[in-house]
C-alpha positions as CSV (number, residue, x, y, z in Angstrom):
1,X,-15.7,-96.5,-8.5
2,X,-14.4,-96.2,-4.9
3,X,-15.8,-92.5,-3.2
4,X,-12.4,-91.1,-2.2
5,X,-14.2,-89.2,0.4
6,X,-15.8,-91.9,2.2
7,X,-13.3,-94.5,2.9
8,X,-14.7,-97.8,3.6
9,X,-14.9,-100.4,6.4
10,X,-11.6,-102.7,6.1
11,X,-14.2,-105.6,5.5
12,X,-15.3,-104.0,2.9
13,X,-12.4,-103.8,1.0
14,X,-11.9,-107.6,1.9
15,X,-11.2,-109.7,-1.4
16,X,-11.3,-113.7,-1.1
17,X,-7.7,-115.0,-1.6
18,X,-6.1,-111.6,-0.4
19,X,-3.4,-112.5,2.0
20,X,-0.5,-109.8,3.9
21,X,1.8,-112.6,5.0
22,X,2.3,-116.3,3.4
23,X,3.2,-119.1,6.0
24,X,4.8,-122.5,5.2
25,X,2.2,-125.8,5.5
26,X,2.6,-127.5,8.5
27,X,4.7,-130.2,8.9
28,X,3.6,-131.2,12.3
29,X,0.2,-132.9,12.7
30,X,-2.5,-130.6,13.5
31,X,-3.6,-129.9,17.0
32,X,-6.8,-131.6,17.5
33,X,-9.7,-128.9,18.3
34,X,-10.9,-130.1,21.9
35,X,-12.5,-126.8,22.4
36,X,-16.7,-127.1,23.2
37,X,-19.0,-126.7,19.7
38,X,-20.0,-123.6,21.0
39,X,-16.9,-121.8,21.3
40,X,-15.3,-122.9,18.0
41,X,-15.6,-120.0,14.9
42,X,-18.1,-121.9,12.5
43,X,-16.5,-119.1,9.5
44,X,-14.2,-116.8,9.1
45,X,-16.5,-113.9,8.0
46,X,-15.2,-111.8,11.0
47,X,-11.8,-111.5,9.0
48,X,-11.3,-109.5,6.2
49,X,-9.0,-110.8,3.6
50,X,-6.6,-108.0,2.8
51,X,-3.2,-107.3,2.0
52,X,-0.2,-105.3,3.8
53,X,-0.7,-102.6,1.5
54,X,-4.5,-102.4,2.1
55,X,-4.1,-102.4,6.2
56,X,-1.8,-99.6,6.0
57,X,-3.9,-97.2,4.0
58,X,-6.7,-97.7,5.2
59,X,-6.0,-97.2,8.7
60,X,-3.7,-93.7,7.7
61,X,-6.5,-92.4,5.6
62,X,-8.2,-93.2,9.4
63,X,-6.1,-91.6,10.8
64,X,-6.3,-88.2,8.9
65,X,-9.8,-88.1,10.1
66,X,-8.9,-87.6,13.8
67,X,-8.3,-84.7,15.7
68,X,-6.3,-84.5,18.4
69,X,-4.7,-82.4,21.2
70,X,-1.4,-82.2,19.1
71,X,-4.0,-80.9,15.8
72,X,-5.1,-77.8,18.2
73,X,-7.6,-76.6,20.8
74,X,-9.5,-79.8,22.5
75,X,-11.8,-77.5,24.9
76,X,-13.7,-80.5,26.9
77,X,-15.0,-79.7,30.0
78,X,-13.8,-81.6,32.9
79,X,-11.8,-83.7,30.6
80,X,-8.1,-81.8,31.3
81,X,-7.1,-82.7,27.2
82,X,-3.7,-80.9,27.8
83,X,-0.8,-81.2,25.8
84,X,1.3,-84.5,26.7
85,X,5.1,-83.3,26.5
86,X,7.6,-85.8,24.7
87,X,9.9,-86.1,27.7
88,X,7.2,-88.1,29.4
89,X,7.3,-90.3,26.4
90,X,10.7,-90.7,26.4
91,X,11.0,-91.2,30.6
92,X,8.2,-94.3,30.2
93,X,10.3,-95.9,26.8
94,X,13.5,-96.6,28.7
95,X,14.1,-100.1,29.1
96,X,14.3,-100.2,32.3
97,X,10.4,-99.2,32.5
98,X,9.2,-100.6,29.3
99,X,10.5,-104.0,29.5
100,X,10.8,-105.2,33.1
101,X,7.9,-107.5,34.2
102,X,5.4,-107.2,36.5
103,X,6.7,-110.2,38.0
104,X,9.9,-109.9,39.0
105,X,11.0,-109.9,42.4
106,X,11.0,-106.7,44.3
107,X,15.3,-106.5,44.9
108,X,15.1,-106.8,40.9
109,X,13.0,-103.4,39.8
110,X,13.6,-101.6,43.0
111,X,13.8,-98.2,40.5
112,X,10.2,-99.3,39.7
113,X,8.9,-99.7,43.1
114,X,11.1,-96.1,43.6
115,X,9.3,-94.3,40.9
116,X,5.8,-95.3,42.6
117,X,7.1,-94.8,46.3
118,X,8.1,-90.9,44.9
119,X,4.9,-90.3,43.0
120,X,2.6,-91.2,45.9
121,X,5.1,-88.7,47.8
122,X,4.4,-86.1,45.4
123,X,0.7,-86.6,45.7
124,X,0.5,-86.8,49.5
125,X,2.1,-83.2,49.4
126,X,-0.5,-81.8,46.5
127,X,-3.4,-82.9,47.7
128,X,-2.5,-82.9,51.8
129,X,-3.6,-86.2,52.3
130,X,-1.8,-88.8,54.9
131,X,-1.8,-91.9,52.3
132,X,-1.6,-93.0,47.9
133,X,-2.3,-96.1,46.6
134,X,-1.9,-95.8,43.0
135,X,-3.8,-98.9,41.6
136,X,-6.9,-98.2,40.3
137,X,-6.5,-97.7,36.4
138,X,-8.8,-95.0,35.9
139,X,-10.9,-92.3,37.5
140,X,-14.5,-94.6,37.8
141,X,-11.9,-97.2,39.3
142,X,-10.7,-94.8,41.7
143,X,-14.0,-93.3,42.6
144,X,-15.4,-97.2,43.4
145,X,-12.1,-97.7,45.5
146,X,-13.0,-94.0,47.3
147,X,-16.4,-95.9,48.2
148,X,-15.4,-98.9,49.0
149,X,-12.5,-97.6,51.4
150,X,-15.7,-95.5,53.2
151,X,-17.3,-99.0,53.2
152,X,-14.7,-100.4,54.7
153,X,-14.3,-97.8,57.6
154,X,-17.6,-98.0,58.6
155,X,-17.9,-102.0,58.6
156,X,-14.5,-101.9,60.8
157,X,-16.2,-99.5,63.5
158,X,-19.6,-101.4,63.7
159,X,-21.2,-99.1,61.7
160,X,-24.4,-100.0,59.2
161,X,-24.8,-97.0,56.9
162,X,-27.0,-97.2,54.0
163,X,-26.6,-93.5,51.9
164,X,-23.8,-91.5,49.9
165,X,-25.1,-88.0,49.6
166,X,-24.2,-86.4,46.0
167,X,-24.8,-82.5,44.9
168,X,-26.4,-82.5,41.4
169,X,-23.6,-80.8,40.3
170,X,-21.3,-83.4,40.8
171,X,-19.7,-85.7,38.0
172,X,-22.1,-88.1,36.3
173,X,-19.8,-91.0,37.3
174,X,-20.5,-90.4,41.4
175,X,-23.8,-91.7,41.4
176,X,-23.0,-94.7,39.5
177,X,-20.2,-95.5,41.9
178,X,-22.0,-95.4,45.3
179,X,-24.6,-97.4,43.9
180,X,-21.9,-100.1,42.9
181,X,-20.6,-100.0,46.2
182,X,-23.9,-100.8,48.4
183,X,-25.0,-97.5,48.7
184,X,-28.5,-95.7,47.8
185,X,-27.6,-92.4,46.3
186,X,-29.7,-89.2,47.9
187,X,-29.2,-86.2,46.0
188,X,-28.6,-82.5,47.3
189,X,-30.0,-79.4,45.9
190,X,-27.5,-76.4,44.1
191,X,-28.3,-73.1,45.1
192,X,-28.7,-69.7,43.1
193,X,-24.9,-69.5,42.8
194,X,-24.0,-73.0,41.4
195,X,-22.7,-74.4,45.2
196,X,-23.9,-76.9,47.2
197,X,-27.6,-75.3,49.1
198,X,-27.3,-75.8,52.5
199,X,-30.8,-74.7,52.8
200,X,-34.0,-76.3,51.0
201,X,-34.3,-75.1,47.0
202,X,-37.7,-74.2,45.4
203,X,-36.9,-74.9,41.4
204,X,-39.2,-73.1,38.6
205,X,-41.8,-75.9,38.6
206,X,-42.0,-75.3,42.5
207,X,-40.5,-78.9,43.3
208,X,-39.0,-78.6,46.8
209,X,-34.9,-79.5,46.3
210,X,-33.7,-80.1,50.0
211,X,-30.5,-78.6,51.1
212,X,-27.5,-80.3,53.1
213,X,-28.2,-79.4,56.5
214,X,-32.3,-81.0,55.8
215,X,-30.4,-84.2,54.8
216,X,-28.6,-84.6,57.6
217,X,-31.0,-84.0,59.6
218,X,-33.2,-86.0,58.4
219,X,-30.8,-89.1,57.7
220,X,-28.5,-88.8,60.3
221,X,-26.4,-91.2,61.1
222,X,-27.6,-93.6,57.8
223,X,-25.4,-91.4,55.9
224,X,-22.0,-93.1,55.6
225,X,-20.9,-90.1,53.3
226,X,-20.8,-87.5,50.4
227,X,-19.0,-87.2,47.2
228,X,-18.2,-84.5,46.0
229,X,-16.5,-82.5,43.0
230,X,-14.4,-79.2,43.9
231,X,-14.6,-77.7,41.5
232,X,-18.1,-78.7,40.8
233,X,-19.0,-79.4,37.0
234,X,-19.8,-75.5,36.7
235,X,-16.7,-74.9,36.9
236,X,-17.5,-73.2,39.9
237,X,-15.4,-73.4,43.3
238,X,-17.9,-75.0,46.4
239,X,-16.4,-72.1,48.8
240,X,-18.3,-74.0,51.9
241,X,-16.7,-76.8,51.2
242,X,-14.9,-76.7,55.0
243,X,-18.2,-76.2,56.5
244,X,-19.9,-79.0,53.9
245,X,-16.9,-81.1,56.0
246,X,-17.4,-80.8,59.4
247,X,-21.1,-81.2,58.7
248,X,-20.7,-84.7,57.5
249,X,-18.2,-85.5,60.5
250,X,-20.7,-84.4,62.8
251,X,-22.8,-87.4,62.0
252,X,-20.3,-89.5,61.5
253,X,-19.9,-89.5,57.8
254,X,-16.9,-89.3,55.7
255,X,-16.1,-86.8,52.7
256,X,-15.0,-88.2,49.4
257,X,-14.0,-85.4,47.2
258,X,-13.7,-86.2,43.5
259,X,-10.7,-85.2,42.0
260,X,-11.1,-84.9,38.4
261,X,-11.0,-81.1,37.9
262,X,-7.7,-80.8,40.0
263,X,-6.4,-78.8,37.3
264,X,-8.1,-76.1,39.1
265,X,-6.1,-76.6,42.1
266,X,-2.9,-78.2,42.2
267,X,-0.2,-76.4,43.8
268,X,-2.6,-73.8,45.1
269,X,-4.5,-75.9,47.6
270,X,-4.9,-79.2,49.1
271,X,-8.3,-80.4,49.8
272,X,-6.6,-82.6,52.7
273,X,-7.0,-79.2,54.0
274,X,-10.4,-78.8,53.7
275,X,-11.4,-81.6,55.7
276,X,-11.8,-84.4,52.9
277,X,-11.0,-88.1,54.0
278,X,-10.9,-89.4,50.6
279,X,-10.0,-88.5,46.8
280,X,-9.1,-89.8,43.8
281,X,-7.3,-88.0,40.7
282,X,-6.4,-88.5,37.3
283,X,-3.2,-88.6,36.0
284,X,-4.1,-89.1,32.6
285,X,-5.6,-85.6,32.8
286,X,-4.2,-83.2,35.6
287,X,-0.3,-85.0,34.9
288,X,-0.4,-85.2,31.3
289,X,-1.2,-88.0,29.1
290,X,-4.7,-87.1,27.8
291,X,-7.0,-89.9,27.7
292,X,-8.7,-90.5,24.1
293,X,-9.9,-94.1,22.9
294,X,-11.1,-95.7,26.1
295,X,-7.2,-95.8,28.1
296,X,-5.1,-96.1,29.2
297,X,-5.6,-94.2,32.4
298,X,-4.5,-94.3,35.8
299,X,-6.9,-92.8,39.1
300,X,-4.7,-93.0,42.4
301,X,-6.5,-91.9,45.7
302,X,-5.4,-90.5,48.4
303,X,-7.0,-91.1,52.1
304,X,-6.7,-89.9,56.0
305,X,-4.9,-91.6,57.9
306,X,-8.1,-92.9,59.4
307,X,-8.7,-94.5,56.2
308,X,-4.6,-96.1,55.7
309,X,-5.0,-99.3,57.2
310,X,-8.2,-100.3,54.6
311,X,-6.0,-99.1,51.5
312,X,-5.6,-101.6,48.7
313,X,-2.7,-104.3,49.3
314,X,0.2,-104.1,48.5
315,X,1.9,-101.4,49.5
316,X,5.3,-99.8,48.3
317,X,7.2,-99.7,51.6
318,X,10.6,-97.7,51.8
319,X,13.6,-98.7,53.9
320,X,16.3,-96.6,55.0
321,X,19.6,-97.6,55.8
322,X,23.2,-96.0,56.8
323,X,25.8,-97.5,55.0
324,X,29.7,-97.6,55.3
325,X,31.9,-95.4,57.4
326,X,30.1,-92.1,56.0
327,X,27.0,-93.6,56.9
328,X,25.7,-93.0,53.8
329,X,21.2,-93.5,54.1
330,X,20.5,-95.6,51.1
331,X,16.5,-96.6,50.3
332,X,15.5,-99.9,49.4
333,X,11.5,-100.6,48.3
334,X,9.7,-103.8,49.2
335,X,6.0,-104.8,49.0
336,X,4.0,-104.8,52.2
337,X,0.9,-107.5,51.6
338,X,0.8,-107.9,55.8
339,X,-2.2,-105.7,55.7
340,X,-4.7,-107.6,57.3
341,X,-7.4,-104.6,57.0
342,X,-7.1,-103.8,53.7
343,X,-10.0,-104.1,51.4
344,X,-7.9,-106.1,49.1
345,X,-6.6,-105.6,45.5
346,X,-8.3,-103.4,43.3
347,X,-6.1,-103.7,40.0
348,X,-3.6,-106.7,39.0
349,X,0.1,-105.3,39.9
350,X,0.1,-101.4,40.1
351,X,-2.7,-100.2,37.3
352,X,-0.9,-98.9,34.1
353,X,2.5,-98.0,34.8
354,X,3.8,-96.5,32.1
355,X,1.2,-93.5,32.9
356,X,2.7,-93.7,36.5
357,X,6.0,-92.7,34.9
358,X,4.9,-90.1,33.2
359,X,3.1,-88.8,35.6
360,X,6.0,-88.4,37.6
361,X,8.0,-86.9,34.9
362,X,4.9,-84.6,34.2
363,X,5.8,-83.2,38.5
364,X,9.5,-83.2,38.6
365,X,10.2,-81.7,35.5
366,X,7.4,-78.6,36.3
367,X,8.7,-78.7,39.9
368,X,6.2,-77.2,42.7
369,X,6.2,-73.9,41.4
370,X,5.7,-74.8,38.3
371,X,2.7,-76.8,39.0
372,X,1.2,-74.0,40.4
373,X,1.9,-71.9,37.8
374,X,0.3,-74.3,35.3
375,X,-2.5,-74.1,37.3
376,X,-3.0,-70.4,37.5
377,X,-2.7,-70.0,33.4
378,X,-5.5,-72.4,33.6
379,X,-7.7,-70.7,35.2
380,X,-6.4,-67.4,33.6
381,X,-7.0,-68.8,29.9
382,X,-10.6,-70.4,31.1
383,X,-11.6,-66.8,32.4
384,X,-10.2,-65.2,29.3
385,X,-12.4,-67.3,27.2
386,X,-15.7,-66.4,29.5
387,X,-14.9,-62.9,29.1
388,X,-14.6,-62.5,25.7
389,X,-17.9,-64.7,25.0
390,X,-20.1,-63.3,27.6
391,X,-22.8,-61.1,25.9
392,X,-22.7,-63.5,22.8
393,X,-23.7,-66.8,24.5
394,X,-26.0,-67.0,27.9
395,X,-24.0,-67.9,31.1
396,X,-26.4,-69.1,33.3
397,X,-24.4,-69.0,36.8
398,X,-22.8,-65.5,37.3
399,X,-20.4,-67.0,40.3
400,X,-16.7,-66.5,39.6
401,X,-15.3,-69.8,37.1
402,X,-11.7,-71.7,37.8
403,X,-11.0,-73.9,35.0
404,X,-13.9,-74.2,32.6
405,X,-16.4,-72.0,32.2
406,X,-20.7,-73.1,31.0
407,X,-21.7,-71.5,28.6
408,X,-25.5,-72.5,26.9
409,X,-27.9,-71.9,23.9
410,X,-30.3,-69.7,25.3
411,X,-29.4,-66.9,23.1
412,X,-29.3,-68.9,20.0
413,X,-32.7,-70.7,20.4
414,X,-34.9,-68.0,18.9
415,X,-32.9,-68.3,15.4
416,X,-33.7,-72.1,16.2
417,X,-30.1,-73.0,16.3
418,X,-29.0,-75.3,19.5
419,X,-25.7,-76.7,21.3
420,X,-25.3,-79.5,18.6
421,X,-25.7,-77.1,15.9
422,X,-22.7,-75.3,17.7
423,X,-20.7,-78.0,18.1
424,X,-21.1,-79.2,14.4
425,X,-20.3,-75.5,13.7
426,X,-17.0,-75.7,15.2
427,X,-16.0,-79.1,13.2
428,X,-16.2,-76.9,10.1
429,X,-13.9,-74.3,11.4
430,X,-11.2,-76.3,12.6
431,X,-12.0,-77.1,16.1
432,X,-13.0,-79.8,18.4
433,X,-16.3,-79.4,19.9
434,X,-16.5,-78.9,23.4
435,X,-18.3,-80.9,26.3
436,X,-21.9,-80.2,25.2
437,X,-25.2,-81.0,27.3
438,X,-23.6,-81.7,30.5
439,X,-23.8,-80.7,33.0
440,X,-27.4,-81.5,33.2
441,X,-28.4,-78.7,35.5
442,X,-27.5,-76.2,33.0
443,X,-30.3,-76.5,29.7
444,X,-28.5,-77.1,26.0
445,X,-24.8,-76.7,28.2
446,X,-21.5,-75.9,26.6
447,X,-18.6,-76.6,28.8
448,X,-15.5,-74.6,27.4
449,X,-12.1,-76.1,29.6
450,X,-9.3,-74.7,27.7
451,X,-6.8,-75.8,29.6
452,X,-3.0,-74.4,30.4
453,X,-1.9,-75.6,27.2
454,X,-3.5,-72.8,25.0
455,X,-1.3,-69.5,23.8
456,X,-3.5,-66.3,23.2
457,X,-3.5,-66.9,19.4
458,X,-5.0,-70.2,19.6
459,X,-7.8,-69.0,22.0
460,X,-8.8,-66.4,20.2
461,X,-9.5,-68.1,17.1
462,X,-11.7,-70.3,18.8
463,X,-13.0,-67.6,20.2
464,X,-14.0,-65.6,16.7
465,X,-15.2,-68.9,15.4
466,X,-17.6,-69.3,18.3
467,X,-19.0,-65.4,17.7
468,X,-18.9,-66.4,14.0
469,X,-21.3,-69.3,14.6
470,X,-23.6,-66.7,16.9
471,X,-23.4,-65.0,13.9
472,X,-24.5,-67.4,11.3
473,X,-27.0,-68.2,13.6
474,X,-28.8,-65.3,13.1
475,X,-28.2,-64.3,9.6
476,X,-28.2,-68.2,8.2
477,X,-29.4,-70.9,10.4
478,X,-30.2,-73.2,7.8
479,X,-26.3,-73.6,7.1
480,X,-25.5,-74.7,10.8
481,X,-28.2,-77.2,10.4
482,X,-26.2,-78.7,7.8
483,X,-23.2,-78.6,9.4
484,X,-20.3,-80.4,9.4
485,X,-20.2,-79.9,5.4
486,X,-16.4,-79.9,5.5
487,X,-15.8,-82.8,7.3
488,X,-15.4,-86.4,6.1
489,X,-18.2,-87.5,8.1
490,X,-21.2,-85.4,7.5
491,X,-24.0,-85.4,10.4
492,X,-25.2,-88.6,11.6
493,X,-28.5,-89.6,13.0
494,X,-27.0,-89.4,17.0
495,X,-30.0,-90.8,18.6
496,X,-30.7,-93.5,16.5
497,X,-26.8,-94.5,16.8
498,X,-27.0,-94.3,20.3
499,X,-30.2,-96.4,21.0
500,X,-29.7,-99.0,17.6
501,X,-26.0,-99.5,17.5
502,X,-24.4,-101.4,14.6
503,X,-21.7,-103.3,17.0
504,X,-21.1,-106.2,14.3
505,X,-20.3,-106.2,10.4
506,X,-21.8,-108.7,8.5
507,X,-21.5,-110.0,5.0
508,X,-24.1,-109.0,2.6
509,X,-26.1,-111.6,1.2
């Protein structure tokens, strides 16, 4: 008998001889298979043998089993999961969008090439920046291009730099990327407060931490730049950050700020004004469309105008023209590839457009004040949560919060009850976990980003059943071990499917 509860692998329900579409014979010879032995399926075991019927079901029963920002509260840290308003899906499905190709001459989608011309205009104004270019796919993409335009700067001026400097509160992503692009990563000590340490740190174990202004002068001019995230993964605004600028242009280095918590900031300031020479953001966070399931994703970046000429090619270009007795101005677009500078393309056509499109819906349908004010209820509704759950979980960094706010276990540990017990806790009261165990400077972290999407109600039930599980904790710990026991999934051996995975289904023997 088939467990209800457990629905299977669509293999699994494979049957020999189950087909969900019948095809007429040939009657044209068969192609002769001139494809190497090697590349050539030696059996069809791959492909389950299922009907219609049998795809549909199992992939709705599937489906039941997700949660999602339209289900309720998705509080992940640094992620932005915000609610995605149907307008945006209805701006990208017009045929003019959906349908034209990628290759059509530029007099034949010029309100294409208009729609990116306007949103790199709109993100030139939020983040104060002289130049867009919106083709990386994705914030990592975005963050290598960042690195690579600094690259690409230095090489131009005759420079051989060898070093990104990175806080260790900055996204796990950075280090990554300057690696990727050349570049050994040195890493900078956080002081008491959560910010950047300008000043040498001596942790608990007494292992000297050195401090920015040790770095540089140390390194000097090997450092070809910093990257940066404002706010920092605490959630926590690097105030210095001016001064944290005009010490890396004092040796010659660039500032790449990392834009993926601009939720914090849009509308209110521009880190252009702080002195950073490069960033990248996220629309599929800050401008709607929350990311889930790998993409899409779109991560323009925005440069000095130091940095313009190096800027991926090509360029959206607009024309102006008066036309008629009235002199009317009409705008034409064109491509601009005569860029003999630029560090080439970084993303075939222009990245994922139909995110560019609803990004742009996302801003003109808010306006400038209301991006702002989206921004402020995000950092109202992150505080409101901090306040409410300060005393019942441990908050490790008393500095003011924007966005998100850390929370950890350390009250919970005596009863022997950690952060995955929490989060499991949470699946069997209706919510997502949060962002747990990152970031790694704060032990057994909880990172609660609520977003401006939440009403009060909403909040505080996630609230209660975050003091509920505090509660359990210490009255019944045993039952949040066991947890999830409401979900179809009960809890799985993490480690084990981390290090082991099972990528590939094979038939049983």
């Amino acid at each position: 008998m088939m467990n209800r509860t457990r629905e299977p692998l669509i293999f699994e329900r494979s049957v020999a001889g189950k087909i969900g579409m019948d095809l007429p014979k040939l009657d044209v010879p068969a192609a002769k298979d001139t494809r190497p032995a090697h590349l050539r399926r030696t059996s069809f075991d791959a492909m389950p043998s299922v009907t219609e019927v049998d795809v549909i079901r199992h992939f709705t029963r599937l489906s039941k089993w997700n949660y999602g920002v339209d289900d309720g509260l998705y509080p992940l840290g640094s992620c932005t999961m915000k609610h995605n308003p149907r307008l945006n899906e209805k701006t990208a499905g017009l045929d003019g969008f959906c349908d034209s190709h990628p290759m059509t001459a530029a007099p034949y989608v010029q309100g294409n090439l208009a729609v990116i011309h306007t949103l790199q205009e709109w993100l030139k104004e939020i983040t104060g920046l002289a130049a867009v270019t919106l083709q990386p796919s994705a914030g990592a993409a975005g963050e290598l291009t960042g690195a690579m335009l600094i690259r690409a700067f230095h090489v131009a001026h005759g420079r051989k730099r060898r070093v990104i400097l990175i806080p260790d509160s900055a996204h796990g992503t950075n280090p990554a990327t300057a690696a990727m692009a050349g570049y050994e990563v040195v890493e900078i000590a956080s002081q008491g407060d959560g910010t950047v340490s300008f000043a040498d740190v001596t942790d608990a174990s007494g292992k000297v931490k050195k401090g920015l202004t040790t770095l540089l002068a140390e390194l000097g001019e090997e450092v070809a730049g910093l990257m940066i995230t404002n706010p920092n993964t605490l959630g926590i605004f690097e105030y210095r950050i001016k001064d944290i600028c005009e010490a890396l242009h004092a040796v010659g280095g660039l500032v790449y700020m990392d834009g993926a918590n601009m939720n914090a900031l849009v509308g209110v300031a521009r880190p252009g004004d702080f002195g950073v020479d490069v960033m990248h953001l996220n629309l599929h966070k800050t401008f709607s469309t929350p990311h889930g399931g790998g993409g899409p994703g779109s991560g323009p970046v925005a440069c000095s105008a130091a940095l313009e000429p190096f800027l991926p090619r090509p360029v959206v270009v607009r024309e102006t023209k008066a036309v008629g007795e009235g002199q009317v101005p009409v705008h034409t677009y064109r491509l601009d590839w005569d860029r003999p500078q630029s560090m080439g393309k970084v993303h075939t056509f222009f990245g994922n457009f139909g995110i560019l499109v609803r990004a742009l819906t996302y801003c003109a349908s808010h306006g400038g004040d209301g991006l702002r004010a989206a921004t402020l209820r995000a950092i109202v509704n992150a505080n409101y949560i901090r306040k409410q759950l300060e005393g019942t979980y441990h908050l490790e960094y008393q500095t003011p919060t924007l966005h998100e706010v850390i929370f950890d276990d350390s009250f919970l540990a005596p009863h022997d009850i950690h952060t995955l017990d929490v989060a499991k806790g949470l699946i069997d009261r209706g919510f997502h976990p949060p962002t747990i165990y990152f970031p790694a400077i704060v032990h057994g972290a909880l990172m609660i980003e609520p977003t401006e999407s939440e009403g009060k109600e909403e909040m505080d039930a996630f609230i209660d059943a975050m003091k509920d599980i505090a509660r359990e904790a210490a009255e019944n710990p045993e039952a949040l071990h066991q947890a999830p026991v409401l979900a179809p999934m009960r809890r799985l051996d993490e480690t084990t499917a981390a290090r082991k995975p099972v990528l590939r289904w094979t038939r049983p023997q």
